[in-house]
Every structure is written in structure tokens, then in C-alpha cells.
N, CA, C and O atoms as a GROMACS GRO file, in nm:
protein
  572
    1UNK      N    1   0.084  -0.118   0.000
    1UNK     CA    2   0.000   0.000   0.000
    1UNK      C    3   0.088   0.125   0.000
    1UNK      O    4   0.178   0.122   0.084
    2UNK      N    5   0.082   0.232  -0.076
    2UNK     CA    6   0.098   0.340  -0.094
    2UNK      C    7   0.078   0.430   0.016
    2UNK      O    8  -0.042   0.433   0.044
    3UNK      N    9   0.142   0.498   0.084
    3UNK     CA   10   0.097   0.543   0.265
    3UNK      C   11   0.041   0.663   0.196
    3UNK      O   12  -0.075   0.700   0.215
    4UNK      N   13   0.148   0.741   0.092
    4UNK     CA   14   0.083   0.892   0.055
    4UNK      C   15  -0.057   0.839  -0.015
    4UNK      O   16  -0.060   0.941  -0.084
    5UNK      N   17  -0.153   0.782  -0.049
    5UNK     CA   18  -0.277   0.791  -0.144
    5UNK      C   19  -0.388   0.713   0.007
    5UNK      O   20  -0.491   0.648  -0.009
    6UNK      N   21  -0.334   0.741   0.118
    6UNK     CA   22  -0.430   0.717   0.206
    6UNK      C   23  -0.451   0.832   0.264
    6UNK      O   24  -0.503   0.826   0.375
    7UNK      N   25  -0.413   0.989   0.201
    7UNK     CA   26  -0.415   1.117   0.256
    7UNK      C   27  -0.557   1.182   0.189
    7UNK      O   28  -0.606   1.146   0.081
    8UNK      N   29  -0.597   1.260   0.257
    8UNK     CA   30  -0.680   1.391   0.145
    8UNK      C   31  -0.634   1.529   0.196
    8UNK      O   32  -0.615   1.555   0.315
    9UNK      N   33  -0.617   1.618   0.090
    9UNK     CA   34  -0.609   1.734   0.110
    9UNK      C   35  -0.760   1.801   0.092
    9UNK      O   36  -0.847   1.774   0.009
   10UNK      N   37  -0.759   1.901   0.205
   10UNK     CA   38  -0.853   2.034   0.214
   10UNK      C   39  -0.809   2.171   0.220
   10UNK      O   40  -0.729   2.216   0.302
   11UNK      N   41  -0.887   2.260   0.094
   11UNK     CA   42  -0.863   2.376   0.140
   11UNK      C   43  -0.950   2.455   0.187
   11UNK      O   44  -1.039   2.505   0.117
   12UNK      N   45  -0.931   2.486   0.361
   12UNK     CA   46  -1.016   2.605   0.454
   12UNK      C   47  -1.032   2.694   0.451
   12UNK      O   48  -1.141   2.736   0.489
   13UNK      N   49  -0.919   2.794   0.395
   13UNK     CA   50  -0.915   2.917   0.321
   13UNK      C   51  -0.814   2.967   0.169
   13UNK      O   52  -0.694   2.986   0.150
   14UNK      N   53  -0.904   2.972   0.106
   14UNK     CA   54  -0.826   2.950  -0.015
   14UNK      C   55  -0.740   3.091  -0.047
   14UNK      O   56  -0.777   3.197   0.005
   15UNK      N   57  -0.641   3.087  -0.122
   15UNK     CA   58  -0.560   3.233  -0.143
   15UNK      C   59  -0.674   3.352  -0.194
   15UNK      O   60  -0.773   3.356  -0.267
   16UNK      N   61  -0.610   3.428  -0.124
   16UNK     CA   62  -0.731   3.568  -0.180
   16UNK      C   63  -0.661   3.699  -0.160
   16UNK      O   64  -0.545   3.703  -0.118
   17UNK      N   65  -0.710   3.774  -0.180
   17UNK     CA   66  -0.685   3.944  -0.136
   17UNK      C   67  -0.610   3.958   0.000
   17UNK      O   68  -0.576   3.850   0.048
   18UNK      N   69  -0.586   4.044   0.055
   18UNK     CA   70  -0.536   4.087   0.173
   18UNK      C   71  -0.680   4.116   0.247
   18UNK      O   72  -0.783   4.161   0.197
   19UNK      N   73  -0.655   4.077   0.374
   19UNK     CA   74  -0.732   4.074   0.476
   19UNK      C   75  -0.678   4.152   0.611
   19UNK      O   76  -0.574   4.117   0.666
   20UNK      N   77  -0.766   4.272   0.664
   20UNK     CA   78  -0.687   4.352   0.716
   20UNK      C   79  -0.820   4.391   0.853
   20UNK      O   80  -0.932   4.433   0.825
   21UNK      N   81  -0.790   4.375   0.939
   21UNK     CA   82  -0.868   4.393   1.040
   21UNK      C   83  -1.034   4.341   1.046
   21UNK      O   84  -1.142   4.398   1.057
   22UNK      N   85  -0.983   4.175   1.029
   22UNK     CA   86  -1.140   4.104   1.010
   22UNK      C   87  -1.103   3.973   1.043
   22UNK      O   88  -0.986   3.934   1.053
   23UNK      N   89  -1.246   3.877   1.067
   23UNK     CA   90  -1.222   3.771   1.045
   23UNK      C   91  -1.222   3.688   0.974
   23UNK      O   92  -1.333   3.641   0.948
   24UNK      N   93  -1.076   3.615   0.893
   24UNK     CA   94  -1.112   3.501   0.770
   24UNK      C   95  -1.198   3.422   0.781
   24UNK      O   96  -1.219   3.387   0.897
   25UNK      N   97  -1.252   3.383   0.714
   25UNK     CA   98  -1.403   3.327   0.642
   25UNK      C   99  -1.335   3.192   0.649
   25UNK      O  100  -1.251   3.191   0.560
   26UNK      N  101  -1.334   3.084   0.711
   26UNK     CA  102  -1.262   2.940   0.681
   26UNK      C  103  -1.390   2.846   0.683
   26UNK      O  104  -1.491   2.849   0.753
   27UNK      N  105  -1.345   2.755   0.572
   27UNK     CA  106  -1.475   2.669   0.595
   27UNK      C  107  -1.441   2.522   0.663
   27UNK      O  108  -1.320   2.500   0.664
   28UNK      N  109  -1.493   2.455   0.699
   28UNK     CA  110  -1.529   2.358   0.804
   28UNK      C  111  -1.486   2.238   0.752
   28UNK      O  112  -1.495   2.236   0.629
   29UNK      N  113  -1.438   2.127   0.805
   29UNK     CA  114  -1.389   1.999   0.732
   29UNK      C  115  -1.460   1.917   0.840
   29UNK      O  116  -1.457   1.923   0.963
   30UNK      N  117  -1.530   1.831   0.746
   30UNK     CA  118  -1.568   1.684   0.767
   30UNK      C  119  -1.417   1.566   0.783
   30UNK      O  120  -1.362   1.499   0.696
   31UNK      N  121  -1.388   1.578   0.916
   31UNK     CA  122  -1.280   1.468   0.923
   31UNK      C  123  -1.314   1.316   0.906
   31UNK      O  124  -1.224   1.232   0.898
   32UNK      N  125  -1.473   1.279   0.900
   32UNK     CA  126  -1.484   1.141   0.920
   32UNK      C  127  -1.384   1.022   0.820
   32UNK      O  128  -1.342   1.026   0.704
   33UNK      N  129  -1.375   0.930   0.921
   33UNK     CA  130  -1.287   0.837   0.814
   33UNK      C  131  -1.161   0.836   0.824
   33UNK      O  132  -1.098   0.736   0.792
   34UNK      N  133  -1.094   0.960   0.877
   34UNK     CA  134  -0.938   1.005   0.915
   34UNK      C  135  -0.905   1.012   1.046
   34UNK      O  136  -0.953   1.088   1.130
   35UNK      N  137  -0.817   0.925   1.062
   35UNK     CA  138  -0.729   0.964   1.215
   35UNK      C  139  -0.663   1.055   1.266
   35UNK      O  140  -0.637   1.065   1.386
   36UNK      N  141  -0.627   1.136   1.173
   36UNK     CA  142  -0.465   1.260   1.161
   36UNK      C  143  -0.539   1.374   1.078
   36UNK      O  144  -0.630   1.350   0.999
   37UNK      N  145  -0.495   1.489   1.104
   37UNK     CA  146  -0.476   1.607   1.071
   37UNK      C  147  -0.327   1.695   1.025
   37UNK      O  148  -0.250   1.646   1.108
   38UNK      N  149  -0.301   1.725   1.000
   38UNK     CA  150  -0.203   1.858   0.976
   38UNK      C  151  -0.296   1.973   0.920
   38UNK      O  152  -0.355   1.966   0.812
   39UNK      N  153  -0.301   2.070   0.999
   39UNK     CA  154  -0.379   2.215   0.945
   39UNK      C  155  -0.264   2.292   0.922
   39UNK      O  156  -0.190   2.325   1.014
   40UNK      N  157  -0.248   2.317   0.823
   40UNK     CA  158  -0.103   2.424   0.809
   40UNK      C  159  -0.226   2.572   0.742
   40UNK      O  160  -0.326   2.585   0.671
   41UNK      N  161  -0.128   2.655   0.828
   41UNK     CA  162  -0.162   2.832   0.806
   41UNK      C  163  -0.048   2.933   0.670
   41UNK      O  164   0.066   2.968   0.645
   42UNK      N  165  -0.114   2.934   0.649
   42UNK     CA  166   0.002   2.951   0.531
   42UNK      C  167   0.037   3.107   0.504
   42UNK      O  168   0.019   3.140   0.386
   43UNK      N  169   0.084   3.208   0.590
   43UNK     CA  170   0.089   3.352   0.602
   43UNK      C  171   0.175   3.409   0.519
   43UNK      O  172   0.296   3.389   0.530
   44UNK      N  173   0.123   3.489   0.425
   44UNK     CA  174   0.179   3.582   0.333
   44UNK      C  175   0.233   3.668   0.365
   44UNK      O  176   0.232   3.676   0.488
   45UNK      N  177   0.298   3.764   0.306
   45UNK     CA  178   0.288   3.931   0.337
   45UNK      C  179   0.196   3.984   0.414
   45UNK      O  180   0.074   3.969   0.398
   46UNK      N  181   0.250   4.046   0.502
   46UNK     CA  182   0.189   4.101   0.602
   46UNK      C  183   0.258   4.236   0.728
   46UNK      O  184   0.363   4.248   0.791
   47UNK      N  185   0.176   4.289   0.720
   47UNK     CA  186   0.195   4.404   0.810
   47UNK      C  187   0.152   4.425   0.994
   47UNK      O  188   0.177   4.513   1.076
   48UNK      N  189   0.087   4.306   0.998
   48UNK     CA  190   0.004   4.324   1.124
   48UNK      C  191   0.019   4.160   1.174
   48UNK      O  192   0.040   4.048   1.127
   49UNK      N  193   0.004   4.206   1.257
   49UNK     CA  194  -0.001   4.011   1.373
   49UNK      C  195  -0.186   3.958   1.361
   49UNK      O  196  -0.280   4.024   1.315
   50UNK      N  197  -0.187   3.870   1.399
   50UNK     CA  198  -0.305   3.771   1.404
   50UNK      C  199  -0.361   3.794   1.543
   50UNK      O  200  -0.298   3.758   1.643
   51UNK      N  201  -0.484   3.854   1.552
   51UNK     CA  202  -0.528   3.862   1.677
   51UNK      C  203  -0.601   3.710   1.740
   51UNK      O  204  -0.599   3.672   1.858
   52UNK      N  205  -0.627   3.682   1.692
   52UNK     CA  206  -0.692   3.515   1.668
   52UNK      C  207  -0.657   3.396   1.593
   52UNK      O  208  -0.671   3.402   1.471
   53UNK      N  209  -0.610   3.278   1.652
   53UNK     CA  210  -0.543   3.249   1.556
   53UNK      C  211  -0.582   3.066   1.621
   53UNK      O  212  -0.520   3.060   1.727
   54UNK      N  213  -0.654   2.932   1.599
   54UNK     CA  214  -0.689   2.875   1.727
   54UNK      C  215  -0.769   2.744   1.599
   54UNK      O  216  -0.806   2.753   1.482
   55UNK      N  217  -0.767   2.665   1.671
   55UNK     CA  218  -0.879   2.533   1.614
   55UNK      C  219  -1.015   2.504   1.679
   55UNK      O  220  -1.030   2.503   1.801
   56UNK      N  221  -1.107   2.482   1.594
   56UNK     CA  222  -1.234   2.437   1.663
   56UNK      C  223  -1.278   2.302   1.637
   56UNK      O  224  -1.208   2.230   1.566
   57UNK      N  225  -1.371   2.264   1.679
   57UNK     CA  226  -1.431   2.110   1.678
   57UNK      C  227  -1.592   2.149   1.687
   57UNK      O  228  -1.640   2.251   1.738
   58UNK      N  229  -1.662   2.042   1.626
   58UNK     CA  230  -1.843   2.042   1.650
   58UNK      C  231  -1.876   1.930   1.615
   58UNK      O  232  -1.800   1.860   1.547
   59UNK      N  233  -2.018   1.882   1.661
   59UNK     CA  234  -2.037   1.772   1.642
   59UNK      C  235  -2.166   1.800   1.504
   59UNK      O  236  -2.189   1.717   1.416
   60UNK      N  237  -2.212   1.891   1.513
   60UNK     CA  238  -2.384   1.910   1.416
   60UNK      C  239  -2.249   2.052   1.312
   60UNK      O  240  -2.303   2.158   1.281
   61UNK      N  241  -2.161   2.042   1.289
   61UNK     CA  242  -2.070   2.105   1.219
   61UNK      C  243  -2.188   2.304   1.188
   61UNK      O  244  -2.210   2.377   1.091
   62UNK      N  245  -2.222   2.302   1.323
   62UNK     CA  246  -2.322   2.459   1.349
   62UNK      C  247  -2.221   2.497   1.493
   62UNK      O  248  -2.151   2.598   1.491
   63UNK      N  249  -2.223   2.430   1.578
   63UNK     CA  250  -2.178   2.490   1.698
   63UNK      C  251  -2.047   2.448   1.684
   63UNK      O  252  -2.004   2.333   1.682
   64UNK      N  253  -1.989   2.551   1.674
   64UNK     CA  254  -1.814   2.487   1.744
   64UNK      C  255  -1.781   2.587   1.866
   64UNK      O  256  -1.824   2.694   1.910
   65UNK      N  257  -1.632   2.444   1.908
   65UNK     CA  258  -1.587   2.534   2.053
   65UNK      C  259  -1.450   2.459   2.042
   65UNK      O  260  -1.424   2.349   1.992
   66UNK      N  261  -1.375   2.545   2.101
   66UNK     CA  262  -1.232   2.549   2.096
   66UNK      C  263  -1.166   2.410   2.138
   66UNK      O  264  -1.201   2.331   2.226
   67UNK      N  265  -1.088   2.408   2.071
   67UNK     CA  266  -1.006   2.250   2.105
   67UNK      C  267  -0.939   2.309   2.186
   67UNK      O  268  -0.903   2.426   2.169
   68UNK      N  269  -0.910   2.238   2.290
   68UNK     CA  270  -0.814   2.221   2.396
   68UNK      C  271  -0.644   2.260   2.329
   68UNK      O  272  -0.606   2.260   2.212
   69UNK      N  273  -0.603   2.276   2.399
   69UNK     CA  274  -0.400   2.320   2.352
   69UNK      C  275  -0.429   2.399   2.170
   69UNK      O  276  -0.374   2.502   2.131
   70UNK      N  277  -0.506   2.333   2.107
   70UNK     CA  278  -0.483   2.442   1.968
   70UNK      C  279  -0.497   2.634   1.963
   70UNK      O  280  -0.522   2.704   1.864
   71UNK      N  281  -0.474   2.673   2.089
   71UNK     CA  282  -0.480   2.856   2.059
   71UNK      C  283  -0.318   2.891   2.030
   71UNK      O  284  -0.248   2.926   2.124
   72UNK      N  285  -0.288   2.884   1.958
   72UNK     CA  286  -0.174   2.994   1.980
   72UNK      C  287  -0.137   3.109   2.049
   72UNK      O  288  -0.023   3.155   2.054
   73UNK      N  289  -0.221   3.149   2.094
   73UNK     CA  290  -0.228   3.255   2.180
   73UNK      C  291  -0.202   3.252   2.355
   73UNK      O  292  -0.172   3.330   2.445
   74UNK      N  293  -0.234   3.108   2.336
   74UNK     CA  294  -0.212   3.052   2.483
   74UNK      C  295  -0.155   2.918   2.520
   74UNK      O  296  -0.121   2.890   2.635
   75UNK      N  297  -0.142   2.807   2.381
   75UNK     CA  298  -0.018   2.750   2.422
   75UNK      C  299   0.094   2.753   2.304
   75UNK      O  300   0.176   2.664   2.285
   76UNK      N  301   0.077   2.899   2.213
   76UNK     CA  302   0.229   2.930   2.116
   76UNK      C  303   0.217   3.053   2.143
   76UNK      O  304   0.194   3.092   2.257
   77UNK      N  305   0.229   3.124   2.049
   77UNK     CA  306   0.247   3.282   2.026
   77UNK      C  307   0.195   3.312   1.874
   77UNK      O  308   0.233   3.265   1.766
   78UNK      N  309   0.105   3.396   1.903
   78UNK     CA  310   0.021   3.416   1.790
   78UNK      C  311   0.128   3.489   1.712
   78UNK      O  312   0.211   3.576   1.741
   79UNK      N  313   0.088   3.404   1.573
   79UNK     CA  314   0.179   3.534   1.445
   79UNK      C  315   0.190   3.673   1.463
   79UNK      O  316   0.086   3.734   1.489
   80UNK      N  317   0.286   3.729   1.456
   80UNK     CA  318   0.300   3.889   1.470
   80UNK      C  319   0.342   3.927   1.299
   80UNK      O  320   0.356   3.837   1.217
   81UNK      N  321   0.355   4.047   1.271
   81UNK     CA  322   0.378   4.136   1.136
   81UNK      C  323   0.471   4.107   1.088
   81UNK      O  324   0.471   4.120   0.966
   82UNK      N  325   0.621   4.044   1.163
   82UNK     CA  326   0.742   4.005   1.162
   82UNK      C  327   0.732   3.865   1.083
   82UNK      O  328   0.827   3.822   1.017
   83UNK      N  329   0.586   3.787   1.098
   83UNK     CA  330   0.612   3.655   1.052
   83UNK      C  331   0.527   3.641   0.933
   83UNK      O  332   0.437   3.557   0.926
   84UNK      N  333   0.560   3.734   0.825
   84UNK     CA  334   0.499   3.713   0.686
   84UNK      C  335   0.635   3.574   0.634
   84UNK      O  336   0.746   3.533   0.670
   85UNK      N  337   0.511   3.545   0.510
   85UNK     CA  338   0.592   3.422   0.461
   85UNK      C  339   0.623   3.293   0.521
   85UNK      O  340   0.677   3.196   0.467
   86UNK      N  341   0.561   3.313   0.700
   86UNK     CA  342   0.585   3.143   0.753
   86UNK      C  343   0.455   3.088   0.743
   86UNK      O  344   0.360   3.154   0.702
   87UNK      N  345   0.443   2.944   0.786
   87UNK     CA  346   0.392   2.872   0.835
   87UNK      C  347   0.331   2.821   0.928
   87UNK      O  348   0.429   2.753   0.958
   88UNK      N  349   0.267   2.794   0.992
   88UNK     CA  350   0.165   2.757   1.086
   88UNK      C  351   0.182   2.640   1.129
   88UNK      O  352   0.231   2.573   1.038
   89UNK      N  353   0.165   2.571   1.233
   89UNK     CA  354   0.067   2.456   1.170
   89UNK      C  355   0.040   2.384   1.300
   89UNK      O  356   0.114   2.383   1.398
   90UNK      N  357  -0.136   2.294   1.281
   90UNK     CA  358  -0.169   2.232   1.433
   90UNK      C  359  -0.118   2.072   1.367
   90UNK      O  360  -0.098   2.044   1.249
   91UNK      N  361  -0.111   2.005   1.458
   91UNK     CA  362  -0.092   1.846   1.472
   91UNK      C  363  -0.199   1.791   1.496
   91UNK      O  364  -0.215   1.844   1.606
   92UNK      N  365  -0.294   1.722   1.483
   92UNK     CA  366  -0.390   1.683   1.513
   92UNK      C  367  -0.434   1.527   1.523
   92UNK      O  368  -0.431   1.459   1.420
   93UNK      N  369  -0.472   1.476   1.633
   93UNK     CA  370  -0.534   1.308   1.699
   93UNK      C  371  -0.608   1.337   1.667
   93UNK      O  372  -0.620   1.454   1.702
   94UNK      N  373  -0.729   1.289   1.581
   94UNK     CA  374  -0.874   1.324   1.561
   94UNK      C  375  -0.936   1.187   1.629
   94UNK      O  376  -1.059   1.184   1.630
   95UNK      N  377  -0.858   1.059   1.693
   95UNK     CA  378  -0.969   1.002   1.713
   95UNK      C  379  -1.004   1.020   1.853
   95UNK      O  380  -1.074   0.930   1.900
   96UNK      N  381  -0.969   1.127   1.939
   96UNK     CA  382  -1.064   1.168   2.036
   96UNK      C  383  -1.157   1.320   1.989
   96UNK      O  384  -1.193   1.394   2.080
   97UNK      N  385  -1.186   1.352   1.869
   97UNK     CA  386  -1.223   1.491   1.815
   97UNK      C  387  -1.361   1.487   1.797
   97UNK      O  388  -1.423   1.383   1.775
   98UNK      N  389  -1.404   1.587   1.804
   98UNK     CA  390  -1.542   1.605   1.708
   98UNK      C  391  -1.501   1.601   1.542
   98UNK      O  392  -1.389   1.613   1.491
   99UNK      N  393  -1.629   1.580   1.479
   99UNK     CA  394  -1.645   1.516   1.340
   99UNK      C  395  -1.601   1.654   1.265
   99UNK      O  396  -1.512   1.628   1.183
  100UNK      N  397  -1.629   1.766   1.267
  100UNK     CA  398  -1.619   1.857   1.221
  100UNK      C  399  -1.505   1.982   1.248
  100UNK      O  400  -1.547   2.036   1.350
  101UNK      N  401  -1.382   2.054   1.204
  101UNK     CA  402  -1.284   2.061   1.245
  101UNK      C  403  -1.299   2.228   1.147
  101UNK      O  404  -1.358   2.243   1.040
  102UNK      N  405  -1.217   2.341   1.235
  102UNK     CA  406  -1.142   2.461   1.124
  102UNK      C  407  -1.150   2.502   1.187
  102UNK      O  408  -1.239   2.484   1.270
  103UNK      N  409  -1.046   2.606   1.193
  103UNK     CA  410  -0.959   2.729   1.191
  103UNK      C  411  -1.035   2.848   1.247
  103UNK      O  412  -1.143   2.877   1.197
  104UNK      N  413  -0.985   2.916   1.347
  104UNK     CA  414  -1.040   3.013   1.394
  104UNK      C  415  -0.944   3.152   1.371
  104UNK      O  416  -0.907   3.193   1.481
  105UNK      N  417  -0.910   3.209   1.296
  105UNK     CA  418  -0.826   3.285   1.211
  105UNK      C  419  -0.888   3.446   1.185
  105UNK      O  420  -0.952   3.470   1.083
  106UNK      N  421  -0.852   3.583   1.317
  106UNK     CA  422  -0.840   3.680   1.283
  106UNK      C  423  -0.737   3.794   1.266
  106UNK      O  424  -0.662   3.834   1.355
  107UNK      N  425  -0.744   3.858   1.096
  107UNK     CA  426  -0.602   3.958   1.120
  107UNK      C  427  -0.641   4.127   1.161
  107UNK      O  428  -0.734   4.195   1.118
  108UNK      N  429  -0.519   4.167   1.274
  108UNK     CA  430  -0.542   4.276   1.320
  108UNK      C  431  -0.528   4.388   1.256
  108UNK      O  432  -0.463   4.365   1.154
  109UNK      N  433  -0.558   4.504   1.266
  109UNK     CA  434  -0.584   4.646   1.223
  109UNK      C  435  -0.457   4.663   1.159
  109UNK      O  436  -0.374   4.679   1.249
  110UNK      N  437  -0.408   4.666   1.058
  110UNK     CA  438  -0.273   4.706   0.985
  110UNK      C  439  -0.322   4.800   0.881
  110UNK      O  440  -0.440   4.824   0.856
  111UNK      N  441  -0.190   4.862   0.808
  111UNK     CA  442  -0.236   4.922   0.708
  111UNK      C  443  -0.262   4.834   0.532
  111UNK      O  444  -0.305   4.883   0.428
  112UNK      N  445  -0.222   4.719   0.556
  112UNK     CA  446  -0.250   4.671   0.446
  112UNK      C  447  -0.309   4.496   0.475
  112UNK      O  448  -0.358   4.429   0.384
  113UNK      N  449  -0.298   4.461   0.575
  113UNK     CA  450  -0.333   4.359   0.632
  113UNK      C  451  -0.224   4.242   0.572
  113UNK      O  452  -0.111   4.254   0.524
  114UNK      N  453  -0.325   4.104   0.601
  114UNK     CA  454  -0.233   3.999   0.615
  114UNK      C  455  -0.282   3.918   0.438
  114UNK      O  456  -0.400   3.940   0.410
  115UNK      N  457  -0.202   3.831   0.326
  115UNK     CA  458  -0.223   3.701   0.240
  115UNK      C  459  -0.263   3.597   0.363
  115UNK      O  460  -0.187   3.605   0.459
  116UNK      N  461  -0.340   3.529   0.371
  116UNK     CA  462  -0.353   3.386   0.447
  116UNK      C  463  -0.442   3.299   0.336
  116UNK      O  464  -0.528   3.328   0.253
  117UNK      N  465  -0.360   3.151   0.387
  117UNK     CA  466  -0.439   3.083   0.354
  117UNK      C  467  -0.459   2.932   0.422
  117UNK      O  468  -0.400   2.925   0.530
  118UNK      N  469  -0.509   2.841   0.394
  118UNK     CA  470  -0.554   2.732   0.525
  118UNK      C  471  -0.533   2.595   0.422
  118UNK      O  472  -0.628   2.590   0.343
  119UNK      N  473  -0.452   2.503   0.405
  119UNK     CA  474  -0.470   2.378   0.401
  119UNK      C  475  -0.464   2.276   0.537
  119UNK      O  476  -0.382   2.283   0.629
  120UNK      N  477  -0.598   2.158   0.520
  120UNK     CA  478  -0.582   2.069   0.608
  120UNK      C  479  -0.542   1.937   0.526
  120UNK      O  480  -0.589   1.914   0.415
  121UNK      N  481  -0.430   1.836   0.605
  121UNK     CA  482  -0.382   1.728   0.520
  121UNK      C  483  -0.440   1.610   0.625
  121UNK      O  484  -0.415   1.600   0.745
  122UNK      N  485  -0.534   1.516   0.534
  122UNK     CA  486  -0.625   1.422   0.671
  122UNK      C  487  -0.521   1.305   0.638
  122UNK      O  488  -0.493   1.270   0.524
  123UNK      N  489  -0.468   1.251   0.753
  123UNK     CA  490  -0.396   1.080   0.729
  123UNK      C  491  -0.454   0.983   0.773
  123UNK      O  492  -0.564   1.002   0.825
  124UNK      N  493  -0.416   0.888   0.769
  124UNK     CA  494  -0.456   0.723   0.808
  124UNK      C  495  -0.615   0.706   0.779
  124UNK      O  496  -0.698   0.692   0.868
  125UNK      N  497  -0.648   0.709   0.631
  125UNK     CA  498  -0.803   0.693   0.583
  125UNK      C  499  -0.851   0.528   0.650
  125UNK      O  500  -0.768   0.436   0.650
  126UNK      N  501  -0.971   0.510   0.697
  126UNK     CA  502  -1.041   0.401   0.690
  126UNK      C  503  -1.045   0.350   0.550
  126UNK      O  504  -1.014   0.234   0.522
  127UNK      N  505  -1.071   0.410   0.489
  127UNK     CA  506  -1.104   0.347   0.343
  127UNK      C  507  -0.994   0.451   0.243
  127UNK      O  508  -1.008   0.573   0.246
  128UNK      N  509  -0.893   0.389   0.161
  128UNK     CA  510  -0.792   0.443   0.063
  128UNK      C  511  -0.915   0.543  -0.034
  128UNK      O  512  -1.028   0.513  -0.074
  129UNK      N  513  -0.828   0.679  -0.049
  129UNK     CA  514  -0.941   0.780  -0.149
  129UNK      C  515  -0.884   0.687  -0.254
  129UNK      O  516  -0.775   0.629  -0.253
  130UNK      N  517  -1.013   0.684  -0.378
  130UNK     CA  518  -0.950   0.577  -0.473
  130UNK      C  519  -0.951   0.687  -0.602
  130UNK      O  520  -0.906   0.646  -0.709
  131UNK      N  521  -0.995   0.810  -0.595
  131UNK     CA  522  -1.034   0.885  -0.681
  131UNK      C  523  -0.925   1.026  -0.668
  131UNK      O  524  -0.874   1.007  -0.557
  132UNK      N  525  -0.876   1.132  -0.715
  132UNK     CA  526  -0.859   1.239  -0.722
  132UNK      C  527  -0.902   1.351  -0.656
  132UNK      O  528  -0.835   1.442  -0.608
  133UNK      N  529  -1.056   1.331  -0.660
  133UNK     CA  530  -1.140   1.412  -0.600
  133UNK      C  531  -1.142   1.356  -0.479
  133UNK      O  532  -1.133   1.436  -0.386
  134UNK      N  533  -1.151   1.236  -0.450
  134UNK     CA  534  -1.200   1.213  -0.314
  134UNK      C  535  -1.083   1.224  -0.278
  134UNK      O  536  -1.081   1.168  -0.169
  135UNK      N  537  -0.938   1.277  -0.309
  135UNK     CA  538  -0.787   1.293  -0.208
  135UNK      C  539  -0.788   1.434  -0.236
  135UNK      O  540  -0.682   1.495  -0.240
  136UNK      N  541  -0.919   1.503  -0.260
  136UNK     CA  542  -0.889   1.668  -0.199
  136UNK      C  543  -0.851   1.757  -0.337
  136UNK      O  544  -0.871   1.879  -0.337
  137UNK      N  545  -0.803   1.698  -0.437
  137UNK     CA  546  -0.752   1.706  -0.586
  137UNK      C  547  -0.792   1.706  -0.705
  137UNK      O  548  -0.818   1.595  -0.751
  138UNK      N  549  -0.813   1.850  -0.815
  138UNK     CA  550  -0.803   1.823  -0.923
  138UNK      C  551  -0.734   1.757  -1.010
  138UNK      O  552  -0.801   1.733  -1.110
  139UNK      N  553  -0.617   1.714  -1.016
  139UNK     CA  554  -0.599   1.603  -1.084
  139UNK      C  555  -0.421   1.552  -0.972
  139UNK      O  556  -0.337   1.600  -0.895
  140UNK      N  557  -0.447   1.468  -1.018
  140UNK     CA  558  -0.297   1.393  -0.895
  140UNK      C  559  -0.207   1.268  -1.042
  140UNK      O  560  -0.251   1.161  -1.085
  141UNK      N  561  -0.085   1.337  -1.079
  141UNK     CA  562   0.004   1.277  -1.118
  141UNK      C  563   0.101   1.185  -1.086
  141UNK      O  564   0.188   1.246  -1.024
  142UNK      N  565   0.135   1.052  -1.098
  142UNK     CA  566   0.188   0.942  -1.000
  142UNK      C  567   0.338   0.979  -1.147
  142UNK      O  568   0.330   0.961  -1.268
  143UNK      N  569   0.440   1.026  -1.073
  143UNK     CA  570   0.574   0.983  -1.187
  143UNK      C  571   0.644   0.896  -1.087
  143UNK      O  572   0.749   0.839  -1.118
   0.00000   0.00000   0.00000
């Protein structure tokens, strides 16, 4: 078995405009079926730090509430203006999680704000994605 084609990729917030004293719009991932997470934050250019920056969980994927250790704010250090161009990223056990998983992601008052963007990478599938689409992908090249 192939370990990489038991992955799917998601994207939570896709590349866009600069975002400057608001909260990113991230959308919600259905983890069922996956054991593992990697949420990587993917920070552009930027002028201003992340006032919010954190993972959620829900079970009816309507109510969420904060995962335990995922704030940066309180067990890392939230991105500051200094950290355009890095990386992010949570680790994630999903099999003690709620079904429903994303990003709680706000950038502070700058003059031009923050690029962000959100991939989640799900591992150890119950069932191998056998399709493209179902591994998160418009098309996936094997060389």
C-alpha cells in the first residue's frame, strides 16, 4: 500500500486578497474516516499580527468550541507582522475529536493587512481515497 494515497487534502481558506482587520471566512472539514490532521496556516505578506489564531471542533458542524492546547495565543504565540511568509501549523489526533474541524483565524488592524491561507492534510483513511477528487484534488500525477 501506498501510505501517501491514504491522505486527502482540504482547502479552509483559499488564497485571496489581503485581509486587514477582520475575520477570515474558513470553511469547516468533515474529518470522518481520518485519524490525523495537519492544518497548516500559510501567512503571506503582512503588516500586522493575528489577533486570533486557534482550532475548533463540533459535532452538528453549526456549533463549534475550541479545542483544547490548539490557541496559539495561549499555548504558542500568535503570528505577529514580523512573521509574513511562515507557516503555521496544528498536529492533530482526531480520534478523540469532534467530526467537524477549522480554523479560527483573525487579522489585526494594519495598514495593508495579512495574504492567508488554510490547508488541512487528513492521514490514516479508513477506506484508501480511490479517486482524485476524493484525495482533496483536481488532478494527482503518480511519476
Amino acid at each position: 500500500m501506498i501510505q501517501i494515497t491514504q491522505t486527502k487534502d482540504f482547502v479552509s481558506v483559499e488564497p485571496q486578497a489581503r485581509i486587514n482587520n477582520a475575520a477570515v471566512t474558513c470553511a469547516s472539514l468533515d474529518r470522518k474516516g481520518f485519524d490525523y490532521a495537519n492544518v497548516k496556516l500559510l501567512l503571506g505578506a503582512t503588516d500586522v499580527g493575528l489577533t486570533v489564531c486557534k482550532l475548533q471542533e463540533s459535532d452538528d458542524n453549526v456549533t463549534f468550541t475550541d479545542v483544547s492546547g490548539a490557541d496559539f495565543s495561549i499555548s504558542g504565540v500568535l503570528p505577529a507582522s514580523t512573521d509574513g511568509n511562515k507557516v503555521f501549523e496544528w498536529d492533530v489526533d482526531l480520534r478523540t475529536r469532534k467530526r467537524y474541524l477549522r480554523p479560527a483565524v483573525t487579522i489585526g488592524n494594519g495598514t495593508l493587512g495579512a495574504f492567508v491561507a488554510v490547508l488541512v492534510q487528513l492521514f490514516r483513511a479508513e477506506q484508501t481515497p480511490a479517486t482524485p477528487t476524493a484525495r482533496g484534488a483536481a488532478q494527482v500525477l503518480a511519476v
